[in-house]
C-alpha positions, -999 to 999 in steps of 0.1 A, spaced: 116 -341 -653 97 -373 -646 72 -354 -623 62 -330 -648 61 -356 -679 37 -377 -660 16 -349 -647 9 -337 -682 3 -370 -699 -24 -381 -667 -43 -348 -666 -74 -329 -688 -70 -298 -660 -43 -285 -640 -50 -253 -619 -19 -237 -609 -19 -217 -575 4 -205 -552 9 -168 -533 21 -139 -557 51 -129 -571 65 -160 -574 60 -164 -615 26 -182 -607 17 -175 -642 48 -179 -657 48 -217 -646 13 -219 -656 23 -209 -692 57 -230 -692 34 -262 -684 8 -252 -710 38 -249 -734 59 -279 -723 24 -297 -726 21 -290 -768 58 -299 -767 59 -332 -751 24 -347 -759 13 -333 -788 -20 -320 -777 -42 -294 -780 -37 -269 -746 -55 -243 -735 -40 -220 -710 -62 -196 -693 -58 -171 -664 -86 -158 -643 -59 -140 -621 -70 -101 -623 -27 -94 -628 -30 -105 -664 6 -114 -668 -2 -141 -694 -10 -122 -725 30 -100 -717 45 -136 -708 38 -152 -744 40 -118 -762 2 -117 -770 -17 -82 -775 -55 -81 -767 -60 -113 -751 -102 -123 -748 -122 -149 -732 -124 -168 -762 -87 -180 -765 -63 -168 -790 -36 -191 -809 1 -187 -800 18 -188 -839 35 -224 -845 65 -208 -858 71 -192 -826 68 -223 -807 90 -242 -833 117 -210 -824 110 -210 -783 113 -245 -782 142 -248 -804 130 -279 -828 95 -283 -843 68 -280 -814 37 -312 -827 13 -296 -800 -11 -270 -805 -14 -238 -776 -42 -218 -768 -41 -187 -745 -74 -171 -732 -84 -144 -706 -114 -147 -682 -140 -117 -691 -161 -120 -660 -187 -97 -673 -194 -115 -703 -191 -151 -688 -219 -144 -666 -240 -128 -696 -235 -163 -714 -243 -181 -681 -275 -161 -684 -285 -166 -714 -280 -201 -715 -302 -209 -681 -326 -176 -679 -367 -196 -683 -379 -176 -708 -366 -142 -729 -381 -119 -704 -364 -129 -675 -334 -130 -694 -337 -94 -705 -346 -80 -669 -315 -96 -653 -295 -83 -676 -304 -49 -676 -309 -51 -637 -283 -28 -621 -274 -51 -590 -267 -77 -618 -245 -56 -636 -220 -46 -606 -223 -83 -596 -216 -94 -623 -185 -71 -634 -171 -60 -601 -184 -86 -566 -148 -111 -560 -174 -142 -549 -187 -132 -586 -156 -140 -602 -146 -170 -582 -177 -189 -594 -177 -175 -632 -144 -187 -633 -152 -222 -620 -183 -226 -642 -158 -211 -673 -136 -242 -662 -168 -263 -665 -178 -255 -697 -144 -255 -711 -138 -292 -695 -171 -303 -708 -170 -294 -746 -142 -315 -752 -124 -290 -774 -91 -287 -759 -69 -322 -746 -56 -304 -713 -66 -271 -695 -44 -251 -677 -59 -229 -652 -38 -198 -638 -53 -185 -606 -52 -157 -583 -28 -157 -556 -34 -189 -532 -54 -178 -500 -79 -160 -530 -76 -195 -547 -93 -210 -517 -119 -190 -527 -118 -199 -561 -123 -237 -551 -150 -231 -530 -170 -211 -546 -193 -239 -562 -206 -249 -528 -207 -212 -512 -228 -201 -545 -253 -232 -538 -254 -224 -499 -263 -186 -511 -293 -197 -536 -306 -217 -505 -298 -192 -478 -323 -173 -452 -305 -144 -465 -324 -146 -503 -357 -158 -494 -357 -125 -470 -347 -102 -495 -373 -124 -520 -401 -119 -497 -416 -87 -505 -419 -88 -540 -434 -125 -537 -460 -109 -518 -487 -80 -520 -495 -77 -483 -457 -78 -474 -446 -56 -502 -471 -32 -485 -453 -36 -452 -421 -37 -465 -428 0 -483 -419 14 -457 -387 1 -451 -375 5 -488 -386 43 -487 -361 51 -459 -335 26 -476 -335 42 -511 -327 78 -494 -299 63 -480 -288 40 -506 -300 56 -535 -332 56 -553 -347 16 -562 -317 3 -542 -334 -21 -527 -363 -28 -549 -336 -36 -575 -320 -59 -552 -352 -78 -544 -363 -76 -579 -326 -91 -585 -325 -124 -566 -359 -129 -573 -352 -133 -611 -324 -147 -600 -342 -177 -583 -360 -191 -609 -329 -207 -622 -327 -220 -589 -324 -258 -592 -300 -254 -628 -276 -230 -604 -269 -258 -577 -271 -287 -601 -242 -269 -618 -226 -256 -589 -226 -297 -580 -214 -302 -612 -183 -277 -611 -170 -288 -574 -171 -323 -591 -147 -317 -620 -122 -304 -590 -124 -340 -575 -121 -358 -610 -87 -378 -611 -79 -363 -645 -76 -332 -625 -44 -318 -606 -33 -290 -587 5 -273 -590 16 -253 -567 44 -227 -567 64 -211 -543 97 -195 -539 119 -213 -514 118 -187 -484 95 -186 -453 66 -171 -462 59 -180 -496 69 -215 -482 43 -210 -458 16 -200 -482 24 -229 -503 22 -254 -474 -14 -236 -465 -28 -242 -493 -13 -277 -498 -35 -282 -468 -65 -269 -480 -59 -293 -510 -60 -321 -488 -88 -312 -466 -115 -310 -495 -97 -347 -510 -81 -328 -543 -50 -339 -559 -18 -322 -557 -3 -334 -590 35 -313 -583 49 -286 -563 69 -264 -584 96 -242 -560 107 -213 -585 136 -190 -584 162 -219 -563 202 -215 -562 223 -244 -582 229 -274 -555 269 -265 -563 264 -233 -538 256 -267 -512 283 -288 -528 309 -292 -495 341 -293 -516 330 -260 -535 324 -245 -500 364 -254 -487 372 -244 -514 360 -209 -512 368 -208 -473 403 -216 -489 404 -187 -511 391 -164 -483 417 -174 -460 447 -177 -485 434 -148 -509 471 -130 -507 490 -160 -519 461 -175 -542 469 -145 -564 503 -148 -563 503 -183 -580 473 -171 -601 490 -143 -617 525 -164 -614 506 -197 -641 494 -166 -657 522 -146 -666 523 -154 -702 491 -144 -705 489 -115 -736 469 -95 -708 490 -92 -684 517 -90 -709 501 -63 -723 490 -44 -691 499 -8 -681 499 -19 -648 527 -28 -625 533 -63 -609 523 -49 -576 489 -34 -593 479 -64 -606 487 -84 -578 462 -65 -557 435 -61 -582 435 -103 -582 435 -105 -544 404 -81 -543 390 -101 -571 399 -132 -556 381 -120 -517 350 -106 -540 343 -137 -554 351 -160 -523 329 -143 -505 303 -142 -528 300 -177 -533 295 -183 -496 270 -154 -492 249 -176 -518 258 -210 -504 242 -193 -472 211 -184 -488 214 -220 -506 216 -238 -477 186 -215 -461 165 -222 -493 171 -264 -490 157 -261 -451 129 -248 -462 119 -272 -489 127 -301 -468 98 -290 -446 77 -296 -469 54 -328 -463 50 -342 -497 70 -370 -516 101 -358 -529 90 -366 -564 62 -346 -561 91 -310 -560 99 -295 -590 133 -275 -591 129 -241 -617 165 -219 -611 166 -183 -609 172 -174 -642 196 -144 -652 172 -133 -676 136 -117 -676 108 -143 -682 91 -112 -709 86 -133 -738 79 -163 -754 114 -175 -763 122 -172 -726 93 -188 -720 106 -218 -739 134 -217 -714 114 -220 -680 96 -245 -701 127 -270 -709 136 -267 -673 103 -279 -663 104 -304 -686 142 -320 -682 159 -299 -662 180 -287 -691 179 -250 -708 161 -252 -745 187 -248 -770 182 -219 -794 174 -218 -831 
């Protein structure tokens, strides 16, 4: 589809978000994969969503931080003709992100080696959600800045956590400059205090455990002398968000309350000025369940069921099945007019939920060019060649013929 074409060919990043279980990261790796497809380029796709779908949905085993290559043949066979792009698939490792982050902005070796082997730094670093947020952003950062890959696309955790995600920047920068630190700083900045403050940390260690606090301090006070590089970067990071070579998809499903979510964080992209690139509504029913002529038509079939299968069975009757079946006229005749009523009101149980599903995307206040369509398929998205499908829809709206 247009949208998607143009979305791809005008973007470095696209971060994908939306509320779970609506095959987030299923469209994040059918638009890393239509990308290679359609453009040629080099695309990285990389989920810092703690599901880790990504590495099942293109059939990858032990999926790191440091990207793994999805074979070209298999592209060649998911896409069904030869694929000119490149893909790249990666998994966020928190822990050792923010060991590299470290290591690249610590002063001097020392400090380095004494926030690294500080306990407060190691659950932070491995298990605190703000944590991962920012590591994830500054990941982005780094990724963005090297230049290696032509287009980055980001899967993220599900959309009110996403918030989080984009603001993590600025609430890491507010925390470095925060009341909070230069209290829990003080102390070990100064003699006469610590001596106050002894105390204090006594009664807190046999509550919290022995050092807690003192390895807190001890903590953010490493921790601040790579101050001013931790806010110029955190600057840095909210800025590639705003870039106009960056764009946000978002993916719902069409009913009320992933709907909702989508339309939240829709907001929340226009509040802090970011670009929604395309709104991707997965799992919808063919527009023929809306089509008016399809729906008399079933209403017709419901009504006149009995005589329906009369003339049915009466076009039919040279048919080599009927011909050949052990049952008797009568038999047959009421096995079509249950057949018949099964399917007639079938059809306008889904043209219901059709209908349903069309209200809700019309509330949505974004251009129409802006919605992507994706079907719900009749298969499991568990591999890459059906991967290759989802991917063809996004792309033209057509499935991807097989090899």
């Amino acid at each position: 589809m247009a949208g998607v074409e143009t979305l791809i060919d005008h973007s470095r990043i696209i971060i994908v978000a939306g509320p779970g279980g609506v095959g987030k990261t299923t469209v994040a790796a059918a638009l890393g994969l239509s990308a290679a497809d359609l453009t040629g380029k080099k695309v990285l796709v990389i989920t810092v969503d703690p599901a880790k779908r990504l590495a099942d949905s293109l059939g990858l085993v032990g999926l790191t931080s440091k990207g793994s290559q999805v074979s070209p043949g298999d592209l060649d066979k998911a896409m069904g003709h030869k694929v000119e792009g490149r893909l790249f698939v990666a998994m966020l490792d928190a822990k050792s992100s923010w060991d590299e982050l470290v290591n690249r902005h610590a002063p001097d070796a020392v400090t380095r080696r004494k926030i690294l082997s500080n306990p407060i730094y190691r659950n932070i670093s491995s298990r605190f959600v703000q944590s991962h947020d920012y590591i994830a952003m500054e990941t982005l950062y780094e990724l963005y800045r090297s230049g290696e890959y032509d287009l980055i696309v980001v899967d993220t955790p599900p959309s009110r956590h996403a918030i989080d995600f984009l603001d993590a920047p600025s609430k890491m920068a507010d925390f470095f400059s925060s009341k909070l630190l230069r209290w829990l700083t003080m102390p070990a900045r100064n003699r006469l205090l610590m001596g106050m403050f002894k105390p204090f940390y006594q009664v807190a260690d046999k509550i919290l455990g022995a050092q807690f606090l003192s390895d807190v301090a001890e903590f953010f006070l490493l921790f601040e002398s790579m101050y001013s590089g931790f806010v110029d970067r955190a600057k840095s990071v909210a800025g590639i968000l705003e870039n106009s070579e960056t764009s946000f998809v978002v993916v719902a499903s069409p009913e009320p309350v992933p709907m909702t979510e989508a339309e939240f964080f829709i907001s929340a992209l226009d509040a802090r000025h970011l670009r929604l690139g395309q709104m991707v509504v997965n799992r919808t029913l063919p527009g023929y369940f809306r089509d008016p002529a399809a729906i008399l038509l079933a209403n017709k079939v419901q009504d006149d069921y009995e005589k329906v299968a009369k003339e049915l069975l009466q076009k039919g009757a040279s048919l080599d099945l009927i011909k050949k079946s052990e049952f008797s006229p009568a038999r047959l005749e009421a096995l079509a007019e249950r057949v018949l009523l099964e399917v007639a009101d079938s059809f306008l149980n889904f043209s219901g939920v059709a209908v349903e599903q069309a209200d809700e995307i019309s509330k949505l206040a974004i251009d129409e060019e802006l919605i992507t369509l994706v079907p719900h398929l009749n298969f499991d998205v568990s591999d890459l060649n059906s991967l290759g499908k989802v991917a063809a829809y996004l792309a033209t709206g057509t499935e991807a013929p097989t090899m």
